[in-house]
C-alpha positions as CSV (number, residue, x, y, z in Angstrom):
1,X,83.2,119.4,33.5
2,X,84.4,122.6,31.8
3,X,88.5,123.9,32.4
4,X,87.4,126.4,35.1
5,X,85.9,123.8,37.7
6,X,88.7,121.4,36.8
7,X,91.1,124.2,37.8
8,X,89.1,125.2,41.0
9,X,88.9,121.4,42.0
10,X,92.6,120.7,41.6
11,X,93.3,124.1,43.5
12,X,91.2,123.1,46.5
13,X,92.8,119.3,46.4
14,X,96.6,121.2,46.5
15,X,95.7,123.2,49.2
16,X,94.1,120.1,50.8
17,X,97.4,118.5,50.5
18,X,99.2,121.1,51.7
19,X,97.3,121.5,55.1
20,X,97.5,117.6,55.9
21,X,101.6,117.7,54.9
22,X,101.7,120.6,57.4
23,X,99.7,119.2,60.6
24,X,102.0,116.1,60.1
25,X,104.7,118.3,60.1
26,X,103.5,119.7,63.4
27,X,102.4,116.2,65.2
28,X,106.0,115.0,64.0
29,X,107.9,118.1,65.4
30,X,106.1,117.8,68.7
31,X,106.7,114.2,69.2
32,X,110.8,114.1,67.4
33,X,112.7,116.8,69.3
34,X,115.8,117.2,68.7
35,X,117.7,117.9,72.0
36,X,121.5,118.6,73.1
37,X,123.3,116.8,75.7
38,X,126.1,116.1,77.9
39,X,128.0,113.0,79.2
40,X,127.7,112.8,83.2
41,X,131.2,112.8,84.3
42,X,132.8,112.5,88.1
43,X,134.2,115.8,89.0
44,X,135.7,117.4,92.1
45,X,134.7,120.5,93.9
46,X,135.8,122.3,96.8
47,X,134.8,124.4,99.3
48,X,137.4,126.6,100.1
49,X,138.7,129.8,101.5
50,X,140.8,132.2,99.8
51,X,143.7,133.9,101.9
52,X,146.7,135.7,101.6
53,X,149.1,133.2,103.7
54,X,152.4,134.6,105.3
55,X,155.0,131.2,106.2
56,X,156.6,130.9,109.6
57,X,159.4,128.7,110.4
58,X,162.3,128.0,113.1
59,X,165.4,129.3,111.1
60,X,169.0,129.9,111.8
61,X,171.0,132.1,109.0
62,X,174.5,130.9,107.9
63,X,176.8,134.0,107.5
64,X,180.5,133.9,106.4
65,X,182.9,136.6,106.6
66,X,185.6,136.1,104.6
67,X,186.8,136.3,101.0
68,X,186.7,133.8,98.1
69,X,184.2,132.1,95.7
70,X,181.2,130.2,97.3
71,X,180.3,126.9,95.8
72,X,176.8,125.2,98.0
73,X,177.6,121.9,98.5
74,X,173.8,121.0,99.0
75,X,170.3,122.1,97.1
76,X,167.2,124.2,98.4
77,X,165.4,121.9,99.5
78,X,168.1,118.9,100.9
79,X,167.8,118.1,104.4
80,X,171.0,118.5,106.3
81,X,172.4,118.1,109.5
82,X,174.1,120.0,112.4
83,X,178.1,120.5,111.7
84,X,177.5,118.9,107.9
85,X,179.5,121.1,105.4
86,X,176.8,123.0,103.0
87,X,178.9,125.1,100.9
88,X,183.3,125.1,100.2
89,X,185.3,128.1,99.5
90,X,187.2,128.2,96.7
91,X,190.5,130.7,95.7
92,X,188.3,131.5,92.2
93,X,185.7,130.8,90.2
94,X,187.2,128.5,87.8
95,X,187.7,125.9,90.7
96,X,184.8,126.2,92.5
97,X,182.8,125.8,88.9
98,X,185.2,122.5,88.3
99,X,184.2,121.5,91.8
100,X,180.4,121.6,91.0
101,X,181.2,120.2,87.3
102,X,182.7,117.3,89.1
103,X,179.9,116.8,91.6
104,X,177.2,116.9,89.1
105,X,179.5,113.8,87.1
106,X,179.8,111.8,90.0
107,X,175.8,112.2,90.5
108,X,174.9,110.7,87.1
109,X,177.4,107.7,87.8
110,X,175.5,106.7,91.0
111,X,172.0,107.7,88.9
112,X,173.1,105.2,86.1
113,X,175.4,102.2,88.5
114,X,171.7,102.4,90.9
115,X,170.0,102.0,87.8
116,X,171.5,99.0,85.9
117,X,172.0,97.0,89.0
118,X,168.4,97.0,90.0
119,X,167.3,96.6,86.3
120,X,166.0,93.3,86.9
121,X,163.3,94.5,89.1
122,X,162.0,97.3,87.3
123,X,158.4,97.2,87.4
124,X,157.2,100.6,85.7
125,X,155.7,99.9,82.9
126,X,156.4,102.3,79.7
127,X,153.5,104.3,79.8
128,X,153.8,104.8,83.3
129,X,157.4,106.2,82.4
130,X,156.0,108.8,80.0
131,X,154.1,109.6,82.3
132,X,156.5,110.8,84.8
133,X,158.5,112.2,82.3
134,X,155.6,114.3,81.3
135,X,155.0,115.9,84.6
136,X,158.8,116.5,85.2
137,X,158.8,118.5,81.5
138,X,155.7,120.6,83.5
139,X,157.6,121.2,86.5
140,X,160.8,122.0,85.2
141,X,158.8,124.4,82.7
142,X,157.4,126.2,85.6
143,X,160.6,126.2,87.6
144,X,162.4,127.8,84.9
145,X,159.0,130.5,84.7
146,X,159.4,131.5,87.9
147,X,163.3,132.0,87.8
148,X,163.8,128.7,89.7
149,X,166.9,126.9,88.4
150,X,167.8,124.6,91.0
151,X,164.4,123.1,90.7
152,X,164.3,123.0,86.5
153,X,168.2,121.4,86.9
154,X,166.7,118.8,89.3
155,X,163.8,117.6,86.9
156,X,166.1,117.5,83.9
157,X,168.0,114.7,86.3
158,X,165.1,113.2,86.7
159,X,164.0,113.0,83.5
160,X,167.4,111.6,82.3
161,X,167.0,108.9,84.6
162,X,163.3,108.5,83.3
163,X,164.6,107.9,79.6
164,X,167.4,105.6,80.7
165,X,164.7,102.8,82.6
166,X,162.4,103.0,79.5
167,X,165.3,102.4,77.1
168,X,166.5,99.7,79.6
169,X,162.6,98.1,79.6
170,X,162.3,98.6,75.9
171,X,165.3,96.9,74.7
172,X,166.7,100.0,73.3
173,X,169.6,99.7,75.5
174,X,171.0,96.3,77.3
175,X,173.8,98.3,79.3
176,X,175.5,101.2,80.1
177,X,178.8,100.0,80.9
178,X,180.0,102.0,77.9
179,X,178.7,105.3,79.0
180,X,179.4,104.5,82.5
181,X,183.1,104.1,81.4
182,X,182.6,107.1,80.2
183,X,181.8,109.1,82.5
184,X,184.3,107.4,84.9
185,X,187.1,108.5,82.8
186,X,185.8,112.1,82.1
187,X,185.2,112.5,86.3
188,X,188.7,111.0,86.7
189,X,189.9,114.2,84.8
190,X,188.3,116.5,86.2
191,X,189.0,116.0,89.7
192,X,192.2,116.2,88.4
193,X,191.6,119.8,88.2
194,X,189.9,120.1,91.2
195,X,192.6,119.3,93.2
196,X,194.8,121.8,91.7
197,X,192.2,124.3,93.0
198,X,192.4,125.4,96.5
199,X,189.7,124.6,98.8
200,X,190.3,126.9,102.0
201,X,187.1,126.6,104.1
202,X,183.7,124.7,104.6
203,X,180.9,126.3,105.9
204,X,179.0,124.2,107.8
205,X,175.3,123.9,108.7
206,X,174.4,125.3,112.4
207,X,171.9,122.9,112.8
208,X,169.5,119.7,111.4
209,X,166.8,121.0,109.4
210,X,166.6,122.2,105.2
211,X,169.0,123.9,103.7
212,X,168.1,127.2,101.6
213,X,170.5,129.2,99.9
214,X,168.8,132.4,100.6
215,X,167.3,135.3,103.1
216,X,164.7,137.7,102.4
217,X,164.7,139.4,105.9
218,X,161.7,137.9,108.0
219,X,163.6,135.4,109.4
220,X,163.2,137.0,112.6
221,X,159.9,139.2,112.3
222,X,157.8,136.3,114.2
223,X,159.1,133.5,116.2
224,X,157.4,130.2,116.9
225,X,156.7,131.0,120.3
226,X,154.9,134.1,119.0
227,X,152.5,132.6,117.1
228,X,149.1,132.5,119.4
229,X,149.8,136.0,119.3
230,X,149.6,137.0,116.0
231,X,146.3,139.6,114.9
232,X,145.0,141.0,111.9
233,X,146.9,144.1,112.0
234,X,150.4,142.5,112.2
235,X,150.1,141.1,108.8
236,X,149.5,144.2,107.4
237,X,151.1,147.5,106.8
238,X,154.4,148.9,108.5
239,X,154.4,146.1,110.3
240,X,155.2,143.2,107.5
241,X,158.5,144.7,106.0
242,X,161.7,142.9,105.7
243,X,165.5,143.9,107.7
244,X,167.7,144.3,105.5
245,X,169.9,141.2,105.0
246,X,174.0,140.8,105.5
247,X,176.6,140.5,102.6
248,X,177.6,137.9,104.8
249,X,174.7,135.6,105.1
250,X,174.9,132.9,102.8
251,X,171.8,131.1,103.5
252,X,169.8,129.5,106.1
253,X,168.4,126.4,107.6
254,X,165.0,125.3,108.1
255,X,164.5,123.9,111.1
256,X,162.0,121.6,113.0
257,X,159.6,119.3,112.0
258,X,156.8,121.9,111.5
259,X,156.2,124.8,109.1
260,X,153.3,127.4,109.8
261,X,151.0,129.7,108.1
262,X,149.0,132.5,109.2
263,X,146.7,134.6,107.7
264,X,144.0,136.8,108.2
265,X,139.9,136.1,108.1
266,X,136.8,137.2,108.9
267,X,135.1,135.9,111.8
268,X,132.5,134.1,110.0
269,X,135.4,132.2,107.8
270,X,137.3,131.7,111.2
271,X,134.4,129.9,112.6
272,X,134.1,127.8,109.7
273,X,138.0,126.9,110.0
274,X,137.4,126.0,113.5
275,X,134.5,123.5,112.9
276,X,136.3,121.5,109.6
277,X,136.6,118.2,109.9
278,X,140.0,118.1,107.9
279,X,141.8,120.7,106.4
280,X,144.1,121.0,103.1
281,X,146.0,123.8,101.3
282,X,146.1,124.2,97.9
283,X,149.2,126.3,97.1
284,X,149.7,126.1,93.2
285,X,153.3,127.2,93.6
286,X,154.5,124.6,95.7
287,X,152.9,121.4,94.8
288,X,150.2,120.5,92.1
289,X,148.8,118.5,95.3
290,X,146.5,119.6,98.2
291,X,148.8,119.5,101.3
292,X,147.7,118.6,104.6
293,X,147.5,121.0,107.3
294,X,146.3,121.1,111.3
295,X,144.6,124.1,112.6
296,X,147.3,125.2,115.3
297,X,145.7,128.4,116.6
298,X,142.4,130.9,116.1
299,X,143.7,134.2,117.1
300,X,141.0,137.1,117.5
301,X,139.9,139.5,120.3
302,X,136.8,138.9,120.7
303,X,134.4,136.1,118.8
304,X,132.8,138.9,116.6
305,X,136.1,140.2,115.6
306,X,138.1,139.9,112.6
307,X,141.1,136.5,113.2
308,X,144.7,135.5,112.6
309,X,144.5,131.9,111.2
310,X,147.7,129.6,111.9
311,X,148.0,126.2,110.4
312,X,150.5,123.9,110.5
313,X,152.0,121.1,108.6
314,X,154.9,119.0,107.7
315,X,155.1,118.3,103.8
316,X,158.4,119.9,102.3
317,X,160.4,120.5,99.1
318,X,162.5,122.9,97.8
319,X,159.6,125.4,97.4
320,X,158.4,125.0,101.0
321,X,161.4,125.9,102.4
322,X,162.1,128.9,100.7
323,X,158.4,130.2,100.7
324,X,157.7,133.2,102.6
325,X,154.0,134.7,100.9
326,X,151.8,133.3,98.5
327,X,147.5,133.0,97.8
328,X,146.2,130.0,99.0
329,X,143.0,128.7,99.4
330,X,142.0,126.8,102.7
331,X,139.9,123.9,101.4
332,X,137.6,122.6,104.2
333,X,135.2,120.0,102.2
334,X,136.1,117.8,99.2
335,X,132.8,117.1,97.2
336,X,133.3,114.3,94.9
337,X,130.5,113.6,92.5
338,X,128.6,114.3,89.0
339,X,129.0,118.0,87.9
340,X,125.6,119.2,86.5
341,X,124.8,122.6,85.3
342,X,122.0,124.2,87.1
343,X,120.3,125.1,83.7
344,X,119.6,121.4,83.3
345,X,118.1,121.0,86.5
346,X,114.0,120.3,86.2
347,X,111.0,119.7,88.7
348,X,108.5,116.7,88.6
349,X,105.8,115.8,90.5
350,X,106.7,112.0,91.7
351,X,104.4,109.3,93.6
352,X,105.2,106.1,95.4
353,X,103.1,103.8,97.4
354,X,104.5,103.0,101.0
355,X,103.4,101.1,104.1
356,X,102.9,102.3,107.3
357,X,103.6,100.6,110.5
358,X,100.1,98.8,110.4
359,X,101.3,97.8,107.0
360,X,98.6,99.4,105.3
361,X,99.9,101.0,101.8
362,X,98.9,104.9,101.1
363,X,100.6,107.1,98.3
364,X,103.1,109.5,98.6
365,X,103.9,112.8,96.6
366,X,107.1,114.8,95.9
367,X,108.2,117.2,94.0
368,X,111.7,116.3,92.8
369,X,114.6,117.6,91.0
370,X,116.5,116.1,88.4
371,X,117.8,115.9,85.0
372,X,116.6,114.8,81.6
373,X,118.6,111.9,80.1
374,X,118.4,110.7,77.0
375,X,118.1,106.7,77.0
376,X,117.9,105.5,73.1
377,X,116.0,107.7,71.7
378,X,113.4,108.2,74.1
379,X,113.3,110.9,77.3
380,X,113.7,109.4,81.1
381,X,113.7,111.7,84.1
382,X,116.7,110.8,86.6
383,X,116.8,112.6,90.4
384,X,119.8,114.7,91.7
385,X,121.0,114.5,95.0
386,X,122.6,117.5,95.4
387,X,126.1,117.3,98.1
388,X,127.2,120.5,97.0
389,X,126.3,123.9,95.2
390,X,128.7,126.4,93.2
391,X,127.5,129.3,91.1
392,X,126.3,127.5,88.0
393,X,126.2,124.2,88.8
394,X,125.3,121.2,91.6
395,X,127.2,118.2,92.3
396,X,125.3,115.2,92.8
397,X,126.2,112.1,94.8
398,X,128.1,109.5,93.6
399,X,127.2,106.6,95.5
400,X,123.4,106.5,96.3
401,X,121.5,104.4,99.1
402,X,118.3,103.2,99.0
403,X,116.9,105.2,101.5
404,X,117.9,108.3,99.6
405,X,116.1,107.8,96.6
406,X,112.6,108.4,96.4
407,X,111.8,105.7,94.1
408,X,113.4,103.0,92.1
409,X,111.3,103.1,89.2
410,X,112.5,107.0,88.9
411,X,116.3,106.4,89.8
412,X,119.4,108.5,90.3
413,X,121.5,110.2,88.0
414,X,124.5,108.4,87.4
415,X,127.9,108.5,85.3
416,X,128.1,108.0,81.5
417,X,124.2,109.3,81.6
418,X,123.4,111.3,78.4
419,X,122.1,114.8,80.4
420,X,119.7,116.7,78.5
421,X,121.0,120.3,78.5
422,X,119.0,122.0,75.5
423,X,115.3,120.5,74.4
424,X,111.6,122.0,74.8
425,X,108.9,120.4,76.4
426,X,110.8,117.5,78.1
427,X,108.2,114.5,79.3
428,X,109.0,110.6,80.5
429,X,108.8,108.5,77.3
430,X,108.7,111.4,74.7
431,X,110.4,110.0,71.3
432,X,113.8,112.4,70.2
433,X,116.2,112.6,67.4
434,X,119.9,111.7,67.7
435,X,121.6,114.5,69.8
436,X,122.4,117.4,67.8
């Protein structure tokens, strides 16, 4: 055979070659595709209703008229009683700031004498510690943020006492008799001092309820008994200013067992407050929990109109008490389940076979939704049953019954499931590379 059909023969056997490497190519693309998921995870949503919330409470003001140096006796926040002393007047500030020096001494003796006699029955464990150190660092952080002392000096207490029961639990420290003695000595001198300072008045509290150091003139714009008559346009406008307070008020206290919050809604949101089954508040500068409130009153004019919301509730802390405005959101459902995004969300066709009352068996066809998952390396399809809806994404049920699924053989999504997110041309069984 001469050079040129040699050449010609191994050109068409190349190209040959070429063709058969690329349909294999193809065959193993279409049957091997790479895909990118997620891990299903338990997540919480809410449905909820944002609202600008304006705080009621029962309140007396504490004035004094009289001269001297004011030192508070008691914290935002503390629960007091009628008659109890809340703040001592002092001749200048040097004794009234030895007289609080004192008082925050005697406060990490107890702290310290409470904790090494109940050592013994400690049962925190150290990470449990770190733990609650942790979240008093966060609070105090924000405290401090948003200009609230009191609260960051209260943390920093707690977190003293935090690092005293781990080094207690650790080992690190078998007593504190040392520091205790300490401490003892150091209080002993400093009362010293106090008593050379002239104490010339308490003021006391006017009646039970929480003590807060300060006014900000809407003590008096609504009353408790004025509440079922609260409407839209008292919350707005002219009508929502402040009086100006007196040099001579000194604080106030918090009375009742109740605080209230009222705010305006649409009617459509005011019929969906009035039909919740439970209601909680999420109010980010008072607690990192949802607080529980009752719905105390529906104020509106007519049932199309526009409402005045009042809830009520009991929790408290130093923040409640002094709070006066603030967003909230009014969360009426608590969805608890596996967050999916809607992108990964699919339609199948799905048969069963089922018996009728006569017991004879017939098919039935649904279309379902559901995700991808990848099991292995190979494709399943997994129904969602959806409890809840947000923008871009579905939460589907936790817990599944029976009866809710449409077959067994298909199943349900559940946690720790690999959710296909990205891959073409998804099928029951197809073959995939490792996640990308």
């Amino acid at each position: 055979m001469d050079k040129p059909a040699l050449l010609k023969r191994a050109i068409m056997m190349l190209l040959t070659v070429l063709v058969l490497a690329y349909v294999i190519y193809v065959i193993c693309r279409a049957s091997f595709t790479q895909v990118k998921t997620i891990t299903a995870k338990e997540s919480i949503a809410y449905n909820a209703i944002s609202a600008d919330g304006f705080v009621i409470h029962d309140e007396k003001l504490i004035s004094y008229d009289g001269a001297g140096v004011i030192s508070y006796m008691v914290r935002d926040g503390d629960k007091v009683s009628v008659n109890e002393p809340v703040a001592g007047i002092f001749d200048s500030v040097a004794s009234a700031g030895t007289k609080q020096e004192a008082e925050k001494l005697m406060a990490k003796i107890n702290a310290l004498t409470t904790l090494q006699s109940n050592s013994d029955a400690i049962t925190r464990t150290p990470d449990e510690i770190d733990n609650i150190i942790s979240n008093s660092l966060i609070k105090a952080n924000s405290g401090i943020n948003s200009g609230d002392i009191s609260s960051a000096e209260s943390c920093a207490d707690d977190i003293l006492y935090s690092i005293n029961e781990r080094q207690l639990i650790t080992g690190r420290s078998k007593d504190y008799n040392d520091k205790l003695a300490e401490l003892k000595q150091e209080y002993k001198e400093i009362s010293a001092k106090v008593s050379d300072g002239k104490k010339s008045k308490e003021i006391i509290a006017p009646s039970t309820g929480y003590f807060v150091s300060d006014a900000d003139g809407y003590e008096n714009l609504f009353t408790v008994a004025q509440l079922e008559d609260i409407m839209p346009d008292d919350l707005t406008g002219d009508k929502i200013k402040p009086v100006e307070v007196s040099d001579k008020v000194i604080g106030k206290t918090v009375n009742g067992v109740y605080w209230y919050i009222a705010f305006p809604v649409s009617s459509e949101d005011a019929i969906k407050i009035k039909n919740a089954y439970s209601i909680k508040l999420d109010i980010p500068i008072v607690s990192s929990d949802k607080i529980r409130a009752e719905l105390f009153s529906v104020n509106q004019k007519s049932k199309s109109s526009d409402a005045v919301i009042v809830l009520r509730g009991t929790f408290m802390n130093s923040e409640m008490a002094s709070l006066r405005k603030a967003k909230i959101s009014v969360i009426l459902n608590t969805y608890d389940g596996i967050q999916i995004p809607k992108s990964a969300v699919h339609e199948r066709e799905a048969t069963r076979t089922v018996e009728d009352e006569n017991g004879t068996e017939h098919k039935e066809t649904k279309v379902l939704s559901g995700v991808y998952v990848k099991i292995g390396n190979e494709v399943a399809f997994r129904e969602v049953i959806p409890i809840y809806s947000g923008e871009d994404y579905i939460i589907s049920a936790l817990k599944v019954s029976s009866d809710k699924m449409f077959s067994d053989d298909i199943g349900v999504v559940q946690i720790y499931d690999e959710i296909i997110v990205e891959g073409a041309n998804l099928y029951d069984g197809k073959i995939i590379n490792r996640t990308s």
